[in-house]
N, C-alpha and C positions, 0 to 999 in steps of 0.2 A: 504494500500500500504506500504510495506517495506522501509527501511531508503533509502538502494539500488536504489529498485526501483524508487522512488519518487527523486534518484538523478542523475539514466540515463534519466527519463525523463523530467526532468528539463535542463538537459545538452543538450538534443535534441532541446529542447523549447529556450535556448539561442541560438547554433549553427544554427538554422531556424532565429532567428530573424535576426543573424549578417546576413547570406546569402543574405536576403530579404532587408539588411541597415538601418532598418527598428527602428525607436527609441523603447524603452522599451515599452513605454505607446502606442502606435501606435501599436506594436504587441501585446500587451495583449484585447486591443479593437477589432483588427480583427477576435483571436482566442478567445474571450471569457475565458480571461484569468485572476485570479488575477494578479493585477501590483504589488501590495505589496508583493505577491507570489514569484514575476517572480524578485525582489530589493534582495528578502531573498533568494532567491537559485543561485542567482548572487554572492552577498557578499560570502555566504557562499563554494561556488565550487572555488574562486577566493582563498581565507583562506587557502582550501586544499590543494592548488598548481592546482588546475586545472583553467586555464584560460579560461574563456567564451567569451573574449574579441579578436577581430582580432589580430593578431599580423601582425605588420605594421614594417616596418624601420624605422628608424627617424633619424630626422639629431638630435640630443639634446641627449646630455650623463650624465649620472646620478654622479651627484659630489655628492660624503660624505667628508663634509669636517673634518677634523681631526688637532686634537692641537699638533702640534711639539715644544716639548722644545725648547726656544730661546736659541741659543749659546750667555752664557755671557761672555763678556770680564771684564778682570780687570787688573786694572792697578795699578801697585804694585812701589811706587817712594823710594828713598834712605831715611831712618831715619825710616825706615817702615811704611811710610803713605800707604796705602793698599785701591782705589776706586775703587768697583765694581757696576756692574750693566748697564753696555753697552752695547747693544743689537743692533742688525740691525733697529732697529727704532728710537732710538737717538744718532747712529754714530756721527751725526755731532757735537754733544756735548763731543764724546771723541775730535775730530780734537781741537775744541775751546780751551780746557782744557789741550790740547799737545802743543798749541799755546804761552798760558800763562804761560809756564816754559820754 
């Protein structure tokens, strides 16, 4: 059987399973089917961009979370004392430090 071949009929054999609801191993047991077969042409149609899986809605949305540079502050006093490194996470440590002058 051709790489082809062996990957429309494997796309048939997941698309029958979703149909049916049917778990992996539960349709490989009915159809006489390797399961470990039916795991490797999952994984791999899935790699391709082909989806063998339902597509559903969901209420849950996919966060990537991502590093934004913290805006530093600094604070620059007369005689050129020069403290940096203020950030929205120890704001309150500028307030303190604007307190005591």
């Amino acid at each position: 059987m051709s790489t082809q071949t062996n990957q429309q009929y494997w796309q048939e054999q997941l698309e029958q399973c979703q149909a049916l609801a049917l778990s992996g191993a539960a349709y490989c047991k009915q159809h006489n089917l390797s399961y470990y077969k039916f795991v490797y042409w999952r994984k791999k149609l899935s790699e391709c961009g082909v989806d063998p899986r339902p597509s559903t809605v969901s209420s849950f949305v996919k966060v990537v979370p991502t590093q934004l540079a913290a805006a530093k502050l600094t604070l620059l006093l007369p005689g050129g004392i020069c403290v940096t490194g203020f950030d929205a996470g120890n704001i309150e440590l500028l307030g303190a430090v604007l307190r005591q002058l």
